[in-house]
C-alpha positions in Angstrom: 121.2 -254.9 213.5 124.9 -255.2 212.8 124.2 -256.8 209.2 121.9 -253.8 208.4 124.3 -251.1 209.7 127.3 -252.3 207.3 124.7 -252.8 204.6 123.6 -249.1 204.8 127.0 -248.1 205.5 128.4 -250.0 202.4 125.7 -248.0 200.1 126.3 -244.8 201.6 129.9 -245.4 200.7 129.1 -246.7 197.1 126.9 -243.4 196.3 129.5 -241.0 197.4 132.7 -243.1 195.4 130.5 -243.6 192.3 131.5 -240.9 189.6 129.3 -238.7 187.8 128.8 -238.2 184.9 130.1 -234.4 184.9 133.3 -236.1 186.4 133.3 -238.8 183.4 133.9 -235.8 180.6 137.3 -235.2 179.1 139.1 -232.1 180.6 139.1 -229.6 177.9 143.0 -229.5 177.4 144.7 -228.8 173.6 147.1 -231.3 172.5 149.0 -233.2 169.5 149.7 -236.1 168.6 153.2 -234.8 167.3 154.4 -233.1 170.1 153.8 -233.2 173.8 153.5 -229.7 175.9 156.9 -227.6 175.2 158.1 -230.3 172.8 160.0 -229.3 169.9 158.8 -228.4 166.7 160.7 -230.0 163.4 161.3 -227.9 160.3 158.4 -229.1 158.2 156.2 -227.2 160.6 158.3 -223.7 160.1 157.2 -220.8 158.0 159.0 -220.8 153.9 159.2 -217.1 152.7 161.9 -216.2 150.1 161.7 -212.8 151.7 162.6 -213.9 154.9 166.2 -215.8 155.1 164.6 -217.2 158.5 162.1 -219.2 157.0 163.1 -222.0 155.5 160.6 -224.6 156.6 157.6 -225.9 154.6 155.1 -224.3 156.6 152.4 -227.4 157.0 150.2 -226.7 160.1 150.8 -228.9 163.0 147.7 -231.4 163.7 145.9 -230.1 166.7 143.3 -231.8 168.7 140.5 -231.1 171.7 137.9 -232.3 174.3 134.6 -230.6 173.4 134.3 -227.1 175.4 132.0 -226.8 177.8 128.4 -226.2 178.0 127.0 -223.4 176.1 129.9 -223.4 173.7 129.1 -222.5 170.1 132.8 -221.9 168.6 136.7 -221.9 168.9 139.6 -219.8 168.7 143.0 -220.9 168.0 146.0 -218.1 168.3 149.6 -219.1 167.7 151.7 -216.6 169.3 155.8 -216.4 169.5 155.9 -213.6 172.5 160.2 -214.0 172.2 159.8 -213.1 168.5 161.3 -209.8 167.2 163.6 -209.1 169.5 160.4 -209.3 172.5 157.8 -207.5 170.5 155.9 -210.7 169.7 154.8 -212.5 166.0 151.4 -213.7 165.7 151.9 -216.8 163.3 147.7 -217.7 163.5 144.6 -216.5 164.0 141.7 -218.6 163.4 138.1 -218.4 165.1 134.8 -219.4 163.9 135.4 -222.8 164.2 131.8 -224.4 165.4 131.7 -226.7 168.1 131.4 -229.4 166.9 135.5 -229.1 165.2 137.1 -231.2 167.7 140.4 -231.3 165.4 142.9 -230.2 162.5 144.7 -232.4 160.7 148.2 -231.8 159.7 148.6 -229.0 157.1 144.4 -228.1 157.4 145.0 -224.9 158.7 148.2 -223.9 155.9 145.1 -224.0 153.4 141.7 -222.0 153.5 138.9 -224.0 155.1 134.9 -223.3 154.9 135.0 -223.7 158.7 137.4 -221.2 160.0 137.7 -217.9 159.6 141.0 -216.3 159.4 142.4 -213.5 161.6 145.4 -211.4 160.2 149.0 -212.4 161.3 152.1 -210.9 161.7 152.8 -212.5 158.2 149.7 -210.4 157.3 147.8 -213.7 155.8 145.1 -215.4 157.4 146.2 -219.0 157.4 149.1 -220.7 159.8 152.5 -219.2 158.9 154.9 -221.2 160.5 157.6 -220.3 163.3 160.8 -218.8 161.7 163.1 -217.3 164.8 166.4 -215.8 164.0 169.8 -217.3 164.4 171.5 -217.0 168.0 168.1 -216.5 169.2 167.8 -220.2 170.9 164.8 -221.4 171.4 161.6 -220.0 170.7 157.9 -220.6 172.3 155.2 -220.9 170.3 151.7 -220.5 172.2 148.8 -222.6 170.7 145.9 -221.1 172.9 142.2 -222.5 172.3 139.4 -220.2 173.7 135.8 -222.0 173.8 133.5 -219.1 173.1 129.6 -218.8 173.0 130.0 -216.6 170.0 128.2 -218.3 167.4 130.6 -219.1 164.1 129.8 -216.7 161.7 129.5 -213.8 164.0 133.0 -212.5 163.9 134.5 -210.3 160.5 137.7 -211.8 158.8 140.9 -210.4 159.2 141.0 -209.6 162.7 144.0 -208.8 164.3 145.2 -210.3 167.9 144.3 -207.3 169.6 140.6 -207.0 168.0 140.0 -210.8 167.8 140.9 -210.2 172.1 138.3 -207.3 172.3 136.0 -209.5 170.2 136.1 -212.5 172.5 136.2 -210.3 176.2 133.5 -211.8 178.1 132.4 -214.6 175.7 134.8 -217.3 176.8 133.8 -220.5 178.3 137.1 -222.5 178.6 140.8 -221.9 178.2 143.5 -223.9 176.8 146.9 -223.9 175.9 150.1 -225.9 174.2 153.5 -225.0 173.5 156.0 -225.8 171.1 159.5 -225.1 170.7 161.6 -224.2 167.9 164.8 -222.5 167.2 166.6 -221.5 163.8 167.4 -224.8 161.7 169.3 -223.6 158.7 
């Protein structure tokens, strides 16, 4: 009796420790393989404007990289927003959405040239591909806000040119996951 208790006992044990398979899937979590969370940015990764003293980087997109979004996901947002920027009003350096499911990651400087897989919202720099940070001098240290959404909006289904504020309307509702990474960066003459 004793042998059969410990035996039924040991496989109770084993099916409650065993993982499952919903426990065996990546978190859905943005990251880098150039910077960890609120690492610092280096100046290849700023903006370059001649019109803009600030910028003075070579503006190449970071590379950027994700878990698949959960079920029911059909596309991805990615905004890359410097709240700190002018003076507190906020920059939006990048807007991108339409980017199917299946897009997992960007390679460095795939997002500072168009792509057939991403459409492009309208940022602050009023283009629709990554424009690099570019805070003033004095300012210290800025925050730039990589946020992924997972969305069950299907690719094509949004207009180009959004800005934040209509690509946030857009989305209200059709999110499945949220992410986010941030990088630092401050004025490197």
């Amino acid at each position: 009796m004793k042998t059969f208790v410990s035996a039924a006992v040991g496989c109770a044990l084993l099916s409650f420790s065993a993982p499952s398979a919903r426990a065996a899937e990546p978190a859905f979590r943005l990251t880098s393989p150039l910077f960890q969370d609120n690492g610092v940015l280096s100046k290849k990764y700023g903006g370059i404007s001649p019109a803009n003293k600030n910028c003075v980087g070579e503006n190449i997109s970071p590379p950027l990289a994700w878990a698949p979004g959960p079920e029911g996901t059909k596309s991805y947002v990615i905004m890359m927003v410097d709240l700190s920027g002018r003076l507190g009003t906020g920059v939006d350096h990048w807007l991108a959405y339409g980017i199917p499911a299946s897009v997992t990651s960007l390679a460095e400087g795939q997002a500072s040239k168009p792509q057939d897989f991403i459409v492009g919202g309208k940022s602050g720099a009023d283009t629709e591909l990554y424009f690099g940070p570019c805070p003033s001098p004095g300012t210290g240290l800025h925050h730039y806000i990589f946020t992924l959404v997972a969305t069950d909006l299907a690719p094509g289904e949004l207009k180009p040119g959004l800005t934040r504020a209509e690509l946030i309307k857009a989305i209200a509702g059709r999110g499945k996951a949220v992410t986010d990474l941030v990088a630092r960066m401050e004025f490197m003459p």
